[in-house]
N, CA, C and O atoms as CSV, one atom per row, in Angstrom:
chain,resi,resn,atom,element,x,y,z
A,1,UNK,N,N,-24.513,26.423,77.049
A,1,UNK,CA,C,-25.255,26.574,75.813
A,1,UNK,C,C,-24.268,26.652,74.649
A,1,UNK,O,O,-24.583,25.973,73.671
A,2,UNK,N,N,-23.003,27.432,74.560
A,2,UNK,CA,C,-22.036,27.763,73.769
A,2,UNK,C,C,-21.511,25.952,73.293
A,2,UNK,O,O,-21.206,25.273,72.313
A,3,UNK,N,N,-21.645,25.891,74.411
A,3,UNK,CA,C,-20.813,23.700,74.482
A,3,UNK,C,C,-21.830,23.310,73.976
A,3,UNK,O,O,-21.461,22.576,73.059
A,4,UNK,N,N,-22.812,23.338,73.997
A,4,UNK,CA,C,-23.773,22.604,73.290
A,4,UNK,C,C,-24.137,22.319,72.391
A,4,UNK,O,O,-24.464,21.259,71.858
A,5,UNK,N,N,-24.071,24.373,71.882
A,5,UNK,CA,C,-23.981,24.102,70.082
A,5,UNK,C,C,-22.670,23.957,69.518
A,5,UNK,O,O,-22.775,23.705,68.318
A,6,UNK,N,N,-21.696,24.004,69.830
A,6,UNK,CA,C,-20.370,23.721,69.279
A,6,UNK,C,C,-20.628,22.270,69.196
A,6,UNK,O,O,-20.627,21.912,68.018
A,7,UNK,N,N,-20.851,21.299,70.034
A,7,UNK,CA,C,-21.303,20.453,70.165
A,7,UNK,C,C,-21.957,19.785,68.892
A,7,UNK,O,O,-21.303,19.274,67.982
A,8,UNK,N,N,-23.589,19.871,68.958
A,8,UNK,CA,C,-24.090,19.936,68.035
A,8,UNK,C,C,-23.325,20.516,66.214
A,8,UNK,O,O,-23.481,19.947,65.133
A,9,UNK,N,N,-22.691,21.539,66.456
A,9,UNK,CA,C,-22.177,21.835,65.163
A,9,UNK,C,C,-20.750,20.659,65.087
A,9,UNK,O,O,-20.390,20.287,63.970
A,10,UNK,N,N,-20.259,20.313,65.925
A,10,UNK,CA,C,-19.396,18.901,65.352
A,10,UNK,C,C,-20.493,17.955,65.291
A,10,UNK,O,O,-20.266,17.205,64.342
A,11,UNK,N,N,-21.356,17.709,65.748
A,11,UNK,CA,C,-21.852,16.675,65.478
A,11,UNK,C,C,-22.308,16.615,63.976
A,11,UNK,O,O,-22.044,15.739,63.153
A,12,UNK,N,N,-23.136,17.877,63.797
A,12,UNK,CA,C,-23.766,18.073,62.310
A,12,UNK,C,C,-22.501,17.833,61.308
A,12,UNK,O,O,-22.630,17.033,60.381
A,13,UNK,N,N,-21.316,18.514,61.501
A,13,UNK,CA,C,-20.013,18.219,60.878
A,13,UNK,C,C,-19.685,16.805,60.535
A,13,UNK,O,O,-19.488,16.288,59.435
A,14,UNK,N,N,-19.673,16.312,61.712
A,14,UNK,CA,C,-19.487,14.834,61.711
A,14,UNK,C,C,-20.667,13.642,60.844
A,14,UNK,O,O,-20.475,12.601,60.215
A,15,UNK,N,N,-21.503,14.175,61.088
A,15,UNK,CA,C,-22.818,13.420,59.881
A,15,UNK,C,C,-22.507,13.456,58.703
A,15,UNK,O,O,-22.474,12.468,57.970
A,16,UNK,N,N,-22.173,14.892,58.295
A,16,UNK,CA,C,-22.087,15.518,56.941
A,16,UNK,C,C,-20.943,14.919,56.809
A,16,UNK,O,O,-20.886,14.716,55.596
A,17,UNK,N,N,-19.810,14.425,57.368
A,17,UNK,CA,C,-18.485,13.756,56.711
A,17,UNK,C,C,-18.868,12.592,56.210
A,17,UNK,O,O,-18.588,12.062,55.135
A,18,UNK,N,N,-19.803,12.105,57.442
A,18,UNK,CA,C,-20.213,10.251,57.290
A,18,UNK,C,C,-21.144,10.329,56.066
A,18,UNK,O,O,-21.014,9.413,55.254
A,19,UNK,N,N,-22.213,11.432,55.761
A,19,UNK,CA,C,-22.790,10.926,54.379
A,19,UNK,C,C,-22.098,11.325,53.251
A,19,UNK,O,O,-22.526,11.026,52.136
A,20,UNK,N,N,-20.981,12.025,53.414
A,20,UNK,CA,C,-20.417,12.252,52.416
A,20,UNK,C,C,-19.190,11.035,51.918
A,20,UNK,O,O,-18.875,10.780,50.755
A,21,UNK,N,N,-18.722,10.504,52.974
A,21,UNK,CA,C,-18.107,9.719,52.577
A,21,UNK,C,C,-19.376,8.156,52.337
A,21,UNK,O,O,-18.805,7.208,51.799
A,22,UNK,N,N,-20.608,7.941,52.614
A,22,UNK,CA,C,-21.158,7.180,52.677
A,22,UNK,C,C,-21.200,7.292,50.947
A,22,UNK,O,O,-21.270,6.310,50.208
A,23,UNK,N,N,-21.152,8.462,50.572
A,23,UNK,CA,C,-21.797,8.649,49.479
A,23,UNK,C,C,-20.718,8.514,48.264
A,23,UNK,O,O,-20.978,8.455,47.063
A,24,UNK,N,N,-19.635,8.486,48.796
A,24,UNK,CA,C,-18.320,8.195,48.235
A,24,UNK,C,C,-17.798,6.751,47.782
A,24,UNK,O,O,-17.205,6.280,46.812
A,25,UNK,N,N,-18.268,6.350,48.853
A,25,UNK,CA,C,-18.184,4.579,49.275
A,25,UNK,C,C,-19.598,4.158,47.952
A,25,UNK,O,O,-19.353,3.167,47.265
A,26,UNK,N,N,-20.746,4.784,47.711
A,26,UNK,CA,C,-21.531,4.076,46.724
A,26,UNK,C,C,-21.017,4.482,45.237
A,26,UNK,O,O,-21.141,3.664,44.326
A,27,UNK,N,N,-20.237,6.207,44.923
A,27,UNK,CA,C,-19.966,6.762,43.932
A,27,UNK,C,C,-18.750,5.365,43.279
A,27,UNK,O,O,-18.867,4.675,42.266
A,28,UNK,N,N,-17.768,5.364,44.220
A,28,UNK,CA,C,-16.949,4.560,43.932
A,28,UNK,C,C,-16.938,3.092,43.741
A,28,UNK,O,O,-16.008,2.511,43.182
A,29,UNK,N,N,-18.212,2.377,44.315
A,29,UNK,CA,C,-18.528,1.149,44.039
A,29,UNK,C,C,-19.347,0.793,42.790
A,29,UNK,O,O,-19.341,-0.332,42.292
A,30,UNK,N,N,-20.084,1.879,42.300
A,30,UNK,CA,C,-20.635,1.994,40.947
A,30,UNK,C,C,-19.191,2.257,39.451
A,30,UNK,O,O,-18.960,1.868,38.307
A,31,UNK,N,N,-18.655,3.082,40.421
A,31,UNK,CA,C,-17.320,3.211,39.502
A,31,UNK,C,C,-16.429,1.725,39.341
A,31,UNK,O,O,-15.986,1.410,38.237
A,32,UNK,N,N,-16.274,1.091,40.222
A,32,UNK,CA,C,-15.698,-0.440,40.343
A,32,UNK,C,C,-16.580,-1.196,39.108
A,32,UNK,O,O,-16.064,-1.654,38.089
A,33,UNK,N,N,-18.025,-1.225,39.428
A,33,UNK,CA,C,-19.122,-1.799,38.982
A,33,UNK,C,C,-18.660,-1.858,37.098
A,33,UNK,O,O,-18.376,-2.809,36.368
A,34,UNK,N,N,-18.760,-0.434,36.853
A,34,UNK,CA,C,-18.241,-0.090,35.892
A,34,UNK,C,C,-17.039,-0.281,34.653
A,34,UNK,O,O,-16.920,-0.256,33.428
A,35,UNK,N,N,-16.223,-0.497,35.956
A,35,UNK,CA,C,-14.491,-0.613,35.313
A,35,UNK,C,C,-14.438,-2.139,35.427
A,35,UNK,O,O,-13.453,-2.588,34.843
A,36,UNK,N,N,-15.354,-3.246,36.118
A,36,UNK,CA,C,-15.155,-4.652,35.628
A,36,UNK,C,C,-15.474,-4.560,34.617
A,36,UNK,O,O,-14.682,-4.691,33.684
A,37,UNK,N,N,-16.885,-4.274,34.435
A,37,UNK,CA,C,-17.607,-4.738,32.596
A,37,UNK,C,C,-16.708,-4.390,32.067
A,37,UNK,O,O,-16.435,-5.169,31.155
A,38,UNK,N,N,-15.691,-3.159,32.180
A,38,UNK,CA,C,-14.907,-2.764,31.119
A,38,UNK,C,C,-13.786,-3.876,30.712
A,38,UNK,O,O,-13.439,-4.420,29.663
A,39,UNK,N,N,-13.388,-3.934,32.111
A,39,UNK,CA,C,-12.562,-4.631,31.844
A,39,UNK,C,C,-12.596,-6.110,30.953
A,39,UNK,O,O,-11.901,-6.594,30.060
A,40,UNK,N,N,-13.984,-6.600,31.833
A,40,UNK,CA,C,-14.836,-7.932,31.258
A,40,UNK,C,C,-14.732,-7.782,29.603
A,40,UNK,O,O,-13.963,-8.516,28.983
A,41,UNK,N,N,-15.563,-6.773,28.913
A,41,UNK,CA,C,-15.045,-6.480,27.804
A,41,UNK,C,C,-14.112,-6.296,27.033
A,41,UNK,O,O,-14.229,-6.598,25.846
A,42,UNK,N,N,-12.714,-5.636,27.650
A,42,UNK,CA,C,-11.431,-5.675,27.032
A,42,UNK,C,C,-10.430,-6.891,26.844
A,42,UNK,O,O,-9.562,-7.111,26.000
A,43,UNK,N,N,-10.946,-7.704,28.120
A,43,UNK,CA,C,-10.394,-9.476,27.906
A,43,UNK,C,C,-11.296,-10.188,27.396
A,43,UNK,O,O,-10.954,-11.369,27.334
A,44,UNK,N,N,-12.633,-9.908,26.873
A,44,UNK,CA,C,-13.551,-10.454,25.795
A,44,UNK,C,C,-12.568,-10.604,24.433
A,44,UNK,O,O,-12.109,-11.536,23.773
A,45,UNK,N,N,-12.520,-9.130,24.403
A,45,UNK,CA,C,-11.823,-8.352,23.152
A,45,UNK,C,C,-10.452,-9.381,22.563
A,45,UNK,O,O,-10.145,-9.930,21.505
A,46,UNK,N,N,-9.881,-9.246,23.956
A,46,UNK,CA,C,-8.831,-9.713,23.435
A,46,UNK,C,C,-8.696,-11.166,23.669
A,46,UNK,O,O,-7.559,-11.627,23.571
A,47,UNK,N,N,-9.425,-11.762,23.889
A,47,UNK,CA,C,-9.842,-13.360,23.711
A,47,UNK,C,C,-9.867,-13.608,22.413
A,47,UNK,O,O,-9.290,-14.557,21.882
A,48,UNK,N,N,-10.845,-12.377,21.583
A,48,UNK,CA,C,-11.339,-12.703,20.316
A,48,UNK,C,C,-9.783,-12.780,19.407
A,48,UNK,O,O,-9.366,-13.777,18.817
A,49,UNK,N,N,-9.179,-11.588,19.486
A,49,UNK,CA,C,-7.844,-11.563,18.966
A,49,UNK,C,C,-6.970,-12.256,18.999
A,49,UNK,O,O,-6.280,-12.560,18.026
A,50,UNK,N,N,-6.814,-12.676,20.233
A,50,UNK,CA,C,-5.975,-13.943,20.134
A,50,UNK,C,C,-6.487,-15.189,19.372
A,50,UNK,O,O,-5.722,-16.031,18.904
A,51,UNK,N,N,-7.675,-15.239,19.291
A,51,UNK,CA,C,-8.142,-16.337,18.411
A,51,UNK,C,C,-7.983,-16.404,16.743
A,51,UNK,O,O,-7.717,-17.382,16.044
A,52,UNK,N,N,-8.355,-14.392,16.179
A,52,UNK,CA,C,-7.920,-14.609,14.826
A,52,UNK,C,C,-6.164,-14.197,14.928
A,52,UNK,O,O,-5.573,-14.235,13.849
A,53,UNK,N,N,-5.692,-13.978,15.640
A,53,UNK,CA,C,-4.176,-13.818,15.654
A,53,UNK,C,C,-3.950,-16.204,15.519
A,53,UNK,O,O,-3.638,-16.863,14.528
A,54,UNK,N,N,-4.108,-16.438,16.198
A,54,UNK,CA,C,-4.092,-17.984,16.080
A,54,UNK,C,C,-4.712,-18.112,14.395
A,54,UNK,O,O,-3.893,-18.439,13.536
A,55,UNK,N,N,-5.617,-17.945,14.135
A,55,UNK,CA,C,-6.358,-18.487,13.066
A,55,UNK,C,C,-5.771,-17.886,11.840
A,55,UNK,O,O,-6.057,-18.348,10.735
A,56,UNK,N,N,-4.642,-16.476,12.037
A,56,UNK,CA,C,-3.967,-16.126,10.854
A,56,UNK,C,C,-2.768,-16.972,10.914
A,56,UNK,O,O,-2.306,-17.472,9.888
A,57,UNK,N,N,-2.256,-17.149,12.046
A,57,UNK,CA,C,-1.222,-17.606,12.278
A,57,UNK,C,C,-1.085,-19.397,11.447
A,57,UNK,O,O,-0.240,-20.009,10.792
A,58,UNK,N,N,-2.307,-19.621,11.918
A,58,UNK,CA,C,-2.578,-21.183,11.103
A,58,UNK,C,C,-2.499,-20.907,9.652
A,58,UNK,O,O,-1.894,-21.747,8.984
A,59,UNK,N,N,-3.051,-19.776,8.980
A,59,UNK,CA,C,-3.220,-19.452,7.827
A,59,UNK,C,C,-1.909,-19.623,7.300
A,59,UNK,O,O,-1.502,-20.532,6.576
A,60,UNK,N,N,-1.174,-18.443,7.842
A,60,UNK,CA,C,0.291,-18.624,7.339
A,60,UNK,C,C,0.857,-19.880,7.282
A,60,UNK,O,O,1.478,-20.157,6.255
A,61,UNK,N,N,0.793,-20.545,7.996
A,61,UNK,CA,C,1.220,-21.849,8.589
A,61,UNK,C,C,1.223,-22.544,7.236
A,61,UNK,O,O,2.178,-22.712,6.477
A,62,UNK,N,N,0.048,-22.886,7.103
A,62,UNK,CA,C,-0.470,-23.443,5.835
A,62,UNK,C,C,0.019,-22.999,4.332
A,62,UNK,O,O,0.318,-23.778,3.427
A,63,UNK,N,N,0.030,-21.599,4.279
A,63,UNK,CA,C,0.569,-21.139,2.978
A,63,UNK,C,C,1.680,-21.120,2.682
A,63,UNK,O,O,2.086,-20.887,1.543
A,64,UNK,N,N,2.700,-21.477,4.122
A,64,UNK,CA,C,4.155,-21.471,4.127
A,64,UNK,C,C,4.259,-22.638,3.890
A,64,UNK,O,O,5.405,-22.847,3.492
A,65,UNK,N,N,3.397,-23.954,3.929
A,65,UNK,CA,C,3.637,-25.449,3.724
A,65,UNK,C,C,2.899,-25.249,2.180
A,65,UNK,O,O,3.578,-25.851,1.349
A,66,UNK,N,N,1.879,-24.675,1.648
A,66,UNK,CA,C,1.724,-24.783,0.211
A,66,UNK,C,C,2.946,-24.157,-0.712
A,66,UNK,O,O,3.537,-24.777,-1.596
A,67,UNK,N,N,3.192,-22.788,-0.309
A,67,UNK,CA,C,4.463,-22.158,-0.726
A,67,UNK,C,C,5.725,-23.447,-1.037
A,67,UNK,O,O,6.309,-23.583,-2.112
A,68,UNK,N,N,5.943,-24.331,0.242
A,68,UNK,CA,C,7.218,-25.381,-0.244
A,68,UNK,C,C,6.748,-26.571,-0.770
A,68,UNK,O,O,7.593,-27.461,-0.682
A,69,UNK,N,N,5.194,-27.080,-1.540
A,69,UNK,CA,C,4.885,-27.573,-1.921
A,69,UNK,C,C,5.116,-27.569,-3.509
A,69,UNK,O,O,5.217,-28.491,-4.318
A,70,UNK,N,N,5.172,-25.764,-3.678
A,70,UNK,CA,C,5.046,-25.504,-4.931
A,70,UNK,C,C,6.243,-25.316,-5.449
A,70,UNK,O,O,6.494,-25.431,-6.649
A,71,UNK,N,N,7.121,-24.990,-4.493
A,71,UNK,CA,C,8.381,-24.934,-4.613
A,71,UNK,C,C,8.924,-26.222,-4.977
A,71,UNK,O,O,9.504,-26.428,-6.043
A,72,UNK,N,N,8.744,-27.013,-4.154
A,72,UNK,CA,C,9.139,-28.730,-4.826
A,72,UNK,C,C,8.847,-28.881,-6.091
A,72,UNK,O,O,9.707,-29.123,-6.938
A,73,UNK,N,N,7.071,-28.700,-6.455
A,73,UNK,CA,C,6.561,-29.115,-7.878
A,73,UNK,C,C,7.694,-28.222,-8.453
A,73,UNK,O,O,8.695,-28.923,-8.600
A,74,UNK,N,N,7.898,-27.022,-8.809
A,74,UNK,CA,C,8.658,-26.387,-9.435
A,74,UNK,C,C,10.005,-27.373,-9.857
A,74,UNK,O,O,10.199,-27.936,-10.935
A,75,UNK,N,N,10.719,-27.379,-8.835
A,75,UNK,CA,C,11.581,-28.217,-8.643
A,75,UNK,C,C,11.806,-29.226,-9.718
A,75,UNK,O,O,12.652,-29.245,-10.611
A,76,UNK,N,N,10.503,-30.362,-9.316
A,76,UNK,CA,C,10.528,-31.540,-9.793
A,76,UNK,C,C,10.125,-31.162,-11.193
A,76,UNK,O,O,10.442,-31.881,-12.141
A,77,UNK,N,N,9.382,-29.967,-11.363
A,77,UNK,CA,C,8.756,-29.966,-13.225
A,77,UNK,C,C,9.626,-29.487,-13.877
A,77,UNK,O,O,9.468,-29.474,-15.097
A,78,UNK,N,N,11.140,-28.792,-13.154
A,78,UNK,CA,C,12.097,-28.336,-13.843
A,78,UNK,C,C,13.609,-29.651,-14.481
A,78,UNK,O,O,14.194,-29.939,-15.525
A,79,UNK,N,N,13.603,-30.023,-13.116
A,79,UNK,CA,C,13.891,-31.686,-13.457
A,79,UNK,C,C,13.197,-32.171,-14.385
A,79,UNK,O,O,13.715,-32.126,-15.501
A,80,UNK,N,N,12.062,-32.681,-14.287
A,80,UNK,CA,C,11.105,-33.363,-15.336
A,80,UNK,C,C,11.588,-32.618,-17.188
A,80,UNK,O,O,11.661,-33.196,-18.273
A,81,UNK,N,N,11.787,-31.379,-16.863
A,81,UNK,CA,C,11.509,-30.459,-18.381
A,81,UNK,C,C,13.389,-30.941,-18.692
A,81,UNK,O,O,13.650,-31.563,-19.722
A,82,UNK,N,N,14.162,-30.689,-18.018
A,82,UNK,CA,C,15.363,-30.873,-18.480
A,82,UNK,C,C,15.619,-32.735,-18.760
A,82,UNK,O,O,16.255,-33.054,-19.765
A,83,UNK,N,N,15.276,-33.451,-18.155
A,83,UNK,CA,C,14.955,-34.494,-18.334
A,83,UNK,C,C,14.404,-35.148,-19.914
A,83,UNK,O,O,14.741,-36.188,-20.479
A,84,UNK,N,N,13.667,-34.332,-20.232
A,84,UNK,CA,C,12.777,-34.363,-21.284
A,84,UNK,C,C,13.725,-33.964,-22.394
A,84,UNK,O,O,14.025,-34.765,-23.279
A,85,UNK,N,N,14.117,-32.945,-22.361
A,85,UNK,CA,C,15.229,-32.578,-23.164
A,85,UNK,C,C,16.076,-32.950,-23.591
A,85,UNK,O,O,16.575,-32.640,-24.673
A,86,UNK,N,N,16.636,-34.157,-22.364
A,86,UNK,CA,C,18.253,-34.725,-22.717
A,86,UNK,C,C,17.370,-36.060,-23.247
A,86,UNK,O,O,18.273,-36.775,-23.683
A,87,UNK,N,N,16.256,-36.709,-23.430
A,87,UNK,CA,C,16.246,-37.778,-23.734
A,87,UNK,C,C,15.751,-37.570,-25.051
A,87,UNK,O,O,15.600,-38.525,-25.812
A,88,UNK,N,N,15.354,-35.821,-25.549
A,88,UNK,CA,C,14.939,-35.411,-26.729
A,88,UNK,C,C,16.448,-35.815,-27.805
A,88,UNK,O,O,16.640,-36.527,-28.791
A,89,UNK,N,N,17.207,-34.990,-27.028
A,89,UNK,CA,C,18.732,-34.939,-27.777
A,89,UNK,C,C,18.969,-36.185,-27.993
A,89,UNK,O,O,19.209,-36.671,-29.098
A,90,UNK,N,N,18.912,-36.786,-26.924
A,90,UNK,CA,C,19.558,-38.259,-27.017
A,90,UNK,C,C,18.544,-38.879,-28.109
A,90,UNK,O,O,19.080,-39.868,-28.608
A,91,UNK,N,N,17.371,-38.661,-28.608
A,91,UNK,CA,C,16.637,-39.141,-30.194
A,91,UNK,C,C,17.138,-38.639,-31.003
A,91,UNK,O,O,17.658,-39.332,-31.877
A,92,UNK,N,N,17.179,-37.761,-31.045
A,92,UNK,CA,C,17.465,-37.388,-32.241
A,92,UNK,C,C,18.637,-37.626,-32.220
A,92,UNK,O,O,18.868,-38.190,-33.290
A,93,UNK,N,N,19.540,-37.543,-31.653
A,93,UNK,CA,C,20.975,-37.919,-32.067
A,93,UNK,C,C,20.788,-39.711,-32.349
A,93,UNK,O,O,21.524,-40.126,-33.244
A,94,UNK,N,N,20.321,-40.260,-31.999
A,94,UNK,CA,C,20.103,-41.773,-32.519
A,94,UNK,C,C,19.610,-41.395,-34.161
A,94,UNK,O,O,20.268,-41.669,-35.165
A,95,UNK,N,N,18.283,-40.697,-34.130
A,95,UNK,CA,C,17.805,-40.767,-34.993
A,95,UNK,C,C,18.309,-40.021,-36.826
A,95,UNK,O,O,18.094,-40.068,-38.037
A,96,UNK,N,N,19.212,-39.305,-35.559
A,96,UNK,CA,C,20.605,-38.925,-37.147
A,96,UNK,C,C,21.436,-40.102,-37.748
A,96,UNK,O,O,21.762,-40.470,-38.876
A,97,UNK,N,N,21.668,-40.609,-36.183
A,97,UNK,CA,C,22.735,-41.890,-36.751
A,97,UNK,C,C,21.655,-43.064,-37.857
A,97,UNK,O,O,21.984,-43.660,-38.883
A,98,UNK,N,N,20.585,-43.048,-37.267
A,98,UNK,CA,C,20.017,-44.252,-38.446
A,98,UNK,C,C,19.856,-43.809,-39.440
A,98,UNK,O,O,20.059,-44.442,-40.475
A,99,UNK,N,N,19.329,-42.251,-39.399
A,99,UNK,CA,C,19.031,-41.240,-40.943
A,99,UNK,C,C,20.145,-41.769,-41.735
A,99,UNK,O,O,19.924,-42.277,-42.834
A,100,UNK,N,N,21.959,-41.636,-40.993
A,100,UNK,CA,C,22.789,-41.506,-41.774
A,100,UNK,C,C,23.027,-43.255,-42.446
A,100,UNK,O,O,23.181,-43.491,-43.645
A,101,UNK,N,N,23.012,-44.035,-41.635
A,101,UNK,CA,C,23.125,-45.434,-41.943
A,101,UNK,C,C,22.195,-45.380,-43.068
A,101,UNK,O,O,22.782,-45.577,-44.132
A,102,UNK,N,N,20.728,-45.143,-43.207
A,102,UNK,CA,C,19.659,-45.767,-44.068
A,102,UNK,C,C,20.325,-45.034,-45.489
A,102,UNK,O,O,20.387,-45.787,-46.460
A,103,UNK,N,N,20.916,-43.368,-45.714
A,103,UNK,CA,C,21.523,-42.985,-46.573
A,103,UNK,C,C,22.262,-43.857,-47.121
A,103,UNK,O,O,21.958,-44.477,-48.140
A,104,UNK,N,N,23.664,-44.021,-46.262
A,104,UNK,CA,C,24.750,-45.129,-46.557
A,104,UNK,C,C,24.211,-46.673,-47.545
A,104,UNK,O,O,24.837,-47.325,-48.381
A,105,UNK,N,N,22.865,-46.836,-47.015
A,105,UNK,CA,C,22.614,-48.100,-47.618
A,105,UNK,C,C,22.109,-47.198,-48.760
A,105,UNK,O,O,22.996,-47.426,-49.582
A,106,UNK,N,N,21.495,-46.554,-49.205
A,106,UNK,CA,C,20.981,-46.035,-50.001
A,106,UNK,C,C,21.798,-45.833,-51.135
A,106,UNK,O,O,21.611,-46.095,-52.323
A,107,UNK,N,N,22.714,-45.330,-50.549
A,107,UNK,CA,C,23.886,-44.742,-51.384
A,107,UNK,C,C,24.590,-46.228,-52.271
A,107,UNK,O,O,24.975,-46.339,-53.434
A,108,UNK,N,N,24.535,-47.290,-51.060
A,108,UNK,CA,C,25.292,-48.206,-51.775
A,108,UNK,C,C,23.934,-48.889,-52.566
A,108,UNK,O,O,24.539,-49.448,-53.481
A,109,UNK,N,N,23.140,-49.063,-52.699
A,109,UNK,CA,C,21.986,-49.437,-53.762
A,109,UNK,C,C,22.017,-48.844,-54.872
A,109,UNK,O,O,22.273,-49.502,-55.881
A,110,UNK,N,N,21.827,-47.808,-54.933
A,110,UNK,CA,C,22.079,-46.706,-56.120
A,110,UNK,C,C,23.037,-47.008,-56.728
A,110,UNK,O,O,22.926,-47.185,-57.941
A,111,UNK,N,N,24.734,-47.222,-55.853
A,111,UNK,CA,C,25.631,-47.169,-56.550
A,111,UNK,C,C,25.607,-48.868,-57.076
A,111,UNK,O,O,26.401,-49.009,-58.006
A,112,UNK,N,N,25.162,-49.677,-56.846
A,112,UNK,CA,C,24.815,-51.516,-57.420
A,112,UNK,C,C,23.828,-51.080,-58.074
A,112,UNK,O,O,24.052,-51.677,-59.127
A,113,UNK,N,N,22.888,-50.488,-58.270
A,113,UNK,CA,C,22.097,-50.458,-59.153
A,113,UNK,C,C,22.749,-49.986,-60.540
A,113,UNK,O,O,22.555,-50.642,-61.564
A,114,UNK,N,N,23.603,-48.711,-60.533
A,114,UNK,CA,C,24.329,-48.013,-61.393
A,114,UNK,C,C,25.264,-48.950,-62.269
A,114,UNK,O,O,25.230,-49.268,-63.457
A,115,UNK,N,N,26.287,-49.332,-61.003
A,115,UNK,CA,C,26.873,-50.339,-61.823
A,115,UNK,C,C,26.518,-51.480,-62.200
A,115,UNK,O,O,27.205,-51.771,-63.179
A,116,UNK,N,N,25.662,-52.459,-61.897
A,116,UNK,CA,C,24.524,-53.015,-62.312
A,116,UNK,C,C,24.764,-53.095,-64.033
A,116,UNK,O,O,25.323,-53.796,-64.877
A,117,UNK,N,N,23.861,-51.760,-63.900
A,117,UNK,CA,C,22.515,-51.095,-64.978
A,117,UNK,C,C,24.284,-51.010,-66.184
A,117,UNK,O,O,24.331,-51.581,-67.274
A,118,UNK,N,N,25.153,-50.416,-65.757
A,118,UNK,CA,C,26.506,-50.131,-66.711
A,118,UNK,C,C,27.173,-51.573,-67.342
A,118,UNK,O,O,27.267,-51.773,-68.553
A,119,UNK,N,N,27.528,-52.342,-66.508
A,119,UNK,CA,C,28.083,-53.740,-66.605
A,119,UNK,C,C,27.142,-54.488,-67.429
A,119,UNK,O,O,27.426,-54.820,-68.579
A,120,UNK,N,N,25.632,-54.859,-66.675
A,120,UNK,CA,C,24.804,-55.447,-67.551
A,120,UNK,C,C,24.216,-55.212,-68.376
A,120,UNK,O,O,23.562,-56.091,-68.937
């Protein structure tokens, strides 16, 4: 009788391990269940990020090619402005030299007119 229920009390022991671990085996498969979506979600996540990490990255991309766009225009409108300048100088320095020639004739008219006007 003593063997019997010792018996019986491993056996009851032994059930109580098996539903406890039965019950372990579902706790933990809900926990699995769980930690995919999560996971599912955190490589969602970072799908998305990598996409605006790409899509800033293009951004820059772009503003670093407008940036040396503008840099050129700069460039070329600073060329262009000094350009402008030396062909300014270069008029007016012509345009002194004819100032001074048209004087010169001037001067010598005046002075035929003078003596001219004295003689005749």
């Amino acid at each position: 009788v003593l063997e019997e229920q010792q018996g019986n009390d491993m056996l009851g022991l032994l059930e109580d391990r098996i539903e406890q671990s039965i019950n372990l085996i579902h706790r933990l498969r809900q926990d699995k269940s769980v930690l995919e979506e999560e996971v599912d979600r955190l490589q969602d996540e970072i799908r998305q990020r990598d996409l605006k990490v790409q899509e800033i990255e293009a951004q820059n991309d772009s503003l670093k090619d407008t940036e040396s766009e503008l840099y050129q225009l700069k460039v070329k409108q600073t060329e262009a402005q000094e350009e402008t300048e030396r062909e300014k100088k270069e008029l007016r320095s012509r345009l002194e030299g004819i100032m001074e020639l048209l004087d010169g004739v001037n001067s010598e008219d005046t002075l035929e007119d003078t003596l001219g006007d004295t003689l005749g």
